[in-house]
N, CA, C and O atoms as a GROMACS GRO file, in nm:
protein
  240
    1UNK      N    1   2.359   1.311   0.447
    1UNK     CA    2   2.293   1.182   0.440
    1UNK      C    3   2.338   1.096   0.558
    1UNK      O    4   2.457   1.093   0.590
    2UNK      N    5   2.268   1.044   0.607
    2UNK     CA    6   2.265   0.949   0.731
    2UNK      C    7   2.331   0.797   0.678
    2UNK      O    8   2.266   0.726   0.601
    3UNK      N    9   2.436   0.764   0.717
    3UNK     CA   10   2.502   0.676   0.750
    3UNK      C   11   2.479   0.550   0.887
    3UNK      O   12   2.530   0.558   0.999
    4UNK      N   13   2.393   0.444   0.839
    4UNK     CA   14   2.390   0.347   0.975
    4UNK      C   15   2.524   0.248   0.952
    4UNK      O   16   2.579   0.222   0.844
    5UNK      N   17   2.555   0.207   1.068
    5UNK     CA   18   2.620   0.103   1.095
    5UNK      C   19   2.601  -0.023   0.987
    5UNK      O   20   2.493  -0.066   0.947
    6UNK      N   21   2.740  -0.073   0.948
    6UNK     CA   22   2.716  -0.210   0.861
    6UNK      C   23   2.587  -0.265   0.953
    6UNK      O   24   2.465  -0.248   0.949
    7UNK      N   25   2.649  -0.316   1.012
    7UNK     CA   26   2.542  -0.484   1.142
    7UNK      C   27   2.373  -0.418   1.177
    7UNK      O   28   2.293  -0.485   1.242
    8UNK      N   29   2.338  -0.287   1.127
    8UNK     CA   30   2.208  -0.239   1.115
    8UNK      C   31   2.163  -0.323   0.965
    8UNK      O   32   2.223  -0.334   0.858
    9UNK      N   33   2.023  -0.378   1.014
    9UNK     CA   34   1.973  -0.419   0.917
    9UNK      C   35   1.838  -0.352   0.886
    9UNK      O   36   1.752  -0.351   0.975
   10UNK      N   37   1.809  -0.286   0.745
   10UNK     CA   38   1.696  -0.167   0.693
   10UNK      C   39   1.623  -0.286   0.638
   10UNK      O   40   1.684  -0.373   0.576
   11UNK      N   41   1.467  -0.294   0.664
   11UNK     CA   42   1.373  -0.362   0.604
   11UNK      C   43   1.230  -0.325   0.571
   11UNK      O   44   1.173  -0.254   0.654
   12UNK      N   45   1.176  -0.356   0.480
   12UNK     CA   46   1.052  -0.273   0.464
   12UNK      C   47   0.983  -0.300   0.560
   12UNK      O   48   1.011  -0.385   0.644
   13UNK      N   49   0.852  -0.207   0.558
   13UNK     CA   50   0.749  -0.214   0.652
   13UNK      C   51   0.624  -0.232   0.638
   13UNK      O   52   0.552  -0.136   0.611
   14UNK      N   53   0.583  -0.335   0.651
   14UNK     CA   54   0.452  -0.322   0.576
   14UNK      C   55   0.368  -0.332   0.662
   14UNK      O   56   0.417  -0.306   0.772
   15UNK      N   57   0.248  -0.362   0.667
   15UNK     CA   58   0.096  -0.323   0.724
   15UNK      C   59  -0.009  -0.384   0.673
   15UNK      O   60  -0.046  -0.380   0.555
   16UNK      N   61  -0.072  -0.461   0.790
   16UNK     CA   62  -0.237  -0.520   0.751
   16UNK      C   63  -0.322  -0.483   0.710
   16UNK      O   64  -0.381  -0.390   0.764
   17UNK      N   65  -0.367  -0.543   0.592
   17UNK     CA   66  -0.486  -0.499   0.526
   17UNK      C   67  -0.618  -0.542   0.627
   17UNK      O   68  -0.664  -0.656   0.626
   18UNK      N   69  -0.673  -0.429   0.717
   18UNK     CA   70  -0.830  -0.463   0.774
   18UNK      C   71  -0.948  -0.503   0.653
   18UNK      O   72  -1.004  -0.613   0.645
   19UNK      N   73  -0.972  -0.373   0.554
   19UNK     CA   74  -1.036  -0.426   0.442
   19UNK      C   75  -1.005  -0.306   0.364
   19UNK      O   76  -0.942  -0.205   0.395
   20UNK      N   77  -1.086  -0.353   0.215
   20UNK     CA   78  -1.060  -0.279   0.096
   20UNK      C   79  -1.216  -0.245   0.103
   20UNK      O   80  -1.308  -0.327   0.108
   21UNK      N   81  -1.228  -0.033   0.100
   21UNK     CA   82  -1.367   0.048   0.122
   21UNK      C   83  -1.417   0.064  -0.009
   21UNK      O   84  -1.537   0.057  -0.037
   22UNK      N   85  -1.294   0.092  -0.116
   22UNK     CA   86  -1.365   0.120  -0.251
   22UNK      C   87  -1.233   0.095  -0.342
   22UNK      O   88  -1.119   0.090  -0.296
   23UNK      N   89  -1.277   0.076  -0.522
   23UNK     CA   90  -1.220   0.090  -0.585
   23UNK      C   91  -1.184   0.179  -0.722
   23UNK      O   92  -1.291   0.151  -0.778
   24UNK      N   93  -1.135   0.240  -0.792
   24UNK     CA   94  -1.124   0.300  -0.904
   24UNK      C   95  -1.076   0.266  -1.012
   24UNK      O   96  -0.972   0.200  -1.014
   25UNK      N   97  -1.118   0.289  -1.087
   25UNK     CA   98  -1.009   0.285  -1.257
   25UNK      C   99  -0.940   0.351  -1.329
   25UNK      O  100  -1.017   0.363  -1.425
   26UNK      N  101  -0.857   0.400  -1.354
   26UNK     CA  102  -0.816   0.512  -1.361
   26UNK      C  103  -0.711   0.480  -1.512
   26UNK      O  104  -0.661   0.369  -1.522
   27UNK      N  105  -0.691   0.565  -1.598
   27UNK     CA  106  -0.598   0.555  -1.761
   27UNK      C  107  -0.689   0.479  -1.855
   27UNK      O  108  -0.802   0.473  -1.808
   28UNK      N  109  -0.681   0.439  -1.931
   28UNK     CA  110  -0.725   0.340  -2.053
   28UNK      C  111  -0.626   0.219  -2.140
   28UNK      O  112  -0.504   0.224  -2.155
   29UNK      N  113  -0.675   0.163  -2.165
   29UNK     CA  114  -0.602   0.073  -2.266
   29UNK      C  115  -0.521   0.042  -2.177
   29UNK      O  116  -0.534   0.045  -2.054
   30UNK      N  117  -0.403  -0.002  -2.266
   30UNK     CA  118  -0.302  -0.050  -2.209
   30UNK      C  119  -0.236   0.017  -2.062
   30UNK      O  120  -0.167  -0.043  -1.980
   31UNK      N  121  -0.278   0.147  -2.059
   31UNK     CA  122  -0.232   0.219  -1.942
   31UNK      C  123  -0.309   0.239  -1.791
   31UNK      O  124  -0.277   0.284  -1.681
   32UNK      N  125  -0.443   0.169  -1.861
   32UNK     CA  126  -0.558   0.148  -1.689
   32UNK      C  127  -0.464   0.050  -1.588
   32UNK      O  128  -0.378  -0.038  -1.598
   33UNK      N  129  -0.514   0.102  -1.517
   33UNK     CA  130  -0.487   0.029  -1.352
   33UNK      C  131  -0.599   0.033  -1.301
   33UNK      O  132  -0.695   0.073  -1.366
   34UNK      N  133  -0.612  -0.017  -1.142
   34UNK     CA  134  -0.686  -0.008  -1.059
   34UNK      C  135  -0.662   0.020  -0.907
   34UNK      O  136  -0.577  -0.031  -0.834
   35UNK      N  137  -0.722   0.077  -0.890
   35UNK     CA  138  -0.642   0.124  -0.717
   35UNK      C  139  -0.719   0.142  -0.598
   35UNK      O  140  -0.810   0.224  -0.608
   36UNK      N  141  -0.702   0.068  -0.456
   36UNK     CA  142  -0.769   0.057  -0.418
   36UNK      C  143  -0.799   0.152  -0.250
   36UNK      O  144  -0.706   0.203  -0.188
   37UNK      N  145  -0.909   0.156  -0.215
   37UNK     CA  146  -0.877   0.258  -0.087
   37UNK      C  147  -0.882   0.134   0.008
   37UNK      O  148  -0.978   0.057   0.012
   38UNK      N  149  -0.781   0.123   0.076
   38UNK     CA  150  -0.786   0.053   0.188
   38UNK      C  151  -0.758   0.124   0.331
   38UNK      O  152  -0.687   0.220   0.361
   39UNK      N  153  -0.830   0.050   0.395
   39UNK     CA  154  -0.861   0.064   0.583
   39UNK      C  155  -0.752  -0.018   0.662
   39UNK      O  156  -0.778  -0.129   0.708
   40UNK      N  157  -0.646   0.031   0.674
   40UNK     CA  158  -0.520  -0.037   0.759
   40UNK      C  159  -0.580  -0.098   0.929
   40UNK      O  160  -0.637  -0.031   1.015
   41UNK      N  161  -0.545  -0.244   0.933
   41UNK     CA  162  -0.530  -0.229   1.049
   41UNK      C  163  -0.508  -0.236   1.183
   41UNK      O  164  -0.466  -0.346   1.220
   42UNK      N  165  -0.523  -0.153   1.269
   42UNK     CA  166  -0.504  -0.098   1.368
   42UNK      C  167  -0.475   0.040   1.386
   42UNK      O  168  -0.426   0.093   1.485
   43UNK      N  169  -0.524   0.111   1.244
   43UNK     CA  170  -0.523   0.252   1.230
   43UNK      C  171  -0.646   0.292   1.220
   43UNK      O  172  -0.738   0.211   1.229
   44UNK      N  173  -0.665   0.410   1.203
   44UNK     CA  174  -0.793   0.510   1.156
   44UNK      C  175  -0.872   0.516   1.053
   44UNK      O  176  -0.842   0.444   0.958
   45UNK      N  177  -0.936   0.562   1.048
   45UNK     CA  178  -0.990   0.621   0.876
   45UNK      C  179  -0.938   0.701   0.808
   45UNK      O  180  -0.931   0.709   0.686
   46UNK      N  181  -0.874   0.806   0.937
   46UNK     CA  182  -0.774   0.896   0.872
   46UNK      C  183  -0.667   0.820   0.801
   46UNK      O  184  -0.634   0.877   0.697
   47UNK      N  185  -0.618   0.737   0.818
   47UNK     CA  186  -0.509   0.663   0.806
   47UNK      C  187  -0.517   0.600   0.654
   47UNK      O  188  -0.411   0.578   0.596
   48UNK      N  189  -0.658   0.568   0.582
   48UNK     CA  190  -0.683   0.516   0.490
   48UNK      C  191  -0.598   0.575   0.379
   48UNK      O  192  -0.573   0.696   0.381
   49UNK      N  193  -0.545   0.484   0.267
   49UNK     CA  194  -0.491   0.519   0.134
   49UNK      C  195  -0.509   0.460   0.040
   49UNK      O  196  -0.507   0.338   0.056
   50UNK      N  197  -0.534   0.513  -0.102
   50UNK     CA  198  -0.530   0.484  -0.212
   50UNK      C  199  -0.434   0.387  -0.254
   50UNK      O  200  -0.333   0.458  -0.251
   51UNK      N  201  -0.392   0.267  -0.294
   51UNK     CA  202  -0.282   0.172  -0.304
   51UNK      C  203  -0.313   0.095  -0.448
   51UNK      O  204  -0.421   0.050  -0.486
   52UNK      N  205  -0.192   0.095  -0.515
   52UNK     CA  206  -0.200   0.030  -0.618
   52UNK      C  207  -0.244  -0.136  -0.661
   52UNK      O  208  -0.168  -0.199  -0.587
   53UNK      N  209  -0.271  -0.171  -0.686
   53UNK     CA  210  -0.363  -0.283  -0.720
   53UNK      C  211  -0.198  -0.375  -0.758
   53UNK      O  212  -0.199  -0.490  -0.714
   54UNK      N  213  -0.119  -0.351  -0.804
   54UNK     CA  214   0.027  -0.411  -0.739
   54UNK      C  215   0.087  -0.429  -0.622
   54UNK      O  216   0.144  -0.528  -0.577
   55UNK      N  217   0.064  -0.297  -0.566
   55UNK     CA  218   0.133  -0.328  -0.408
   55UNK      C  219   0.079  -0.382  -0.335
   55UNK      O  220   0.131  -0.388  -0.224
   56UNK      N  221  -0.090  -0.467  -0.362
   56UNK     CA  222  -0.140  -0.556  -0.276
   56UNK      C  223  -0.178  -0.706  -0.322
   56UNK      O  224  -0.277  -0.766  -0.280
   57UNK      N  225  -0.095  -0.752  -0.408
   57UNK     CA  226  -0.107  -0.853  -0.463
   57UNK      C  227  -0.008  -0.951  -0.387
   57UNK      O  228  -0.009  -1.068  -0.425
   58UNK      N  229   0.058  -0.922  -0.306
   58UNK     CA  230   0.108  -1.041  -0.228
   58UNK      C  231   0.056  -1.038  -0.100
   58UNK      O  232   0.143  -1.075  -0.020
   59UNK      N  233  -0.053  -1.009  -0.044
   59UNK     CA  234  -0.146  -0.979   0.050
   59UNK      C  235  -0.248  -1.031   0.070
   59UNK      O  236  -0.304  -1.047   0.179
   60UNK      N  237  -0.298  -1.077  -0.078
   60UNK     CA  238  -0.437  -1.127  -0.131
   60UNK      C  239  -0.468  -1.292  -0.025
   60UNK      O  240  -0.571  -1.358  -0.042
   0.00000   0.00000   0.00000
């Protein structure tokens, strides 16, 4: 396992939402979600991913 330096500071990384292409529904009841395909960007299409309808709620 990789060991950095204390005075290294690790931070997430996150990424611009260009737009949201489609959405799904996915479980029932209490257990549905929704998830969305989004277009990052300054990336591709290839690049596009499925993202939880949580992990883009401070984005909105």
């Amino acid at each position: 396992r990789l060991r950095l330096p204390d005075t290294w500071r690790v931070h997430p990384v996150e990424w611009e939402v260009e737009s949201i292409l489609n959405h799904k529904n996915t479980g029932r009841g209490r257990q549905a979600h929704r998830t969305y395909l989004v277009k990052w960007k300054g990336f591709t299409h290839a690049d596009n991913s499925w993202e939880p309808e949580s992990s883009l709620k401070d984005h909105a």
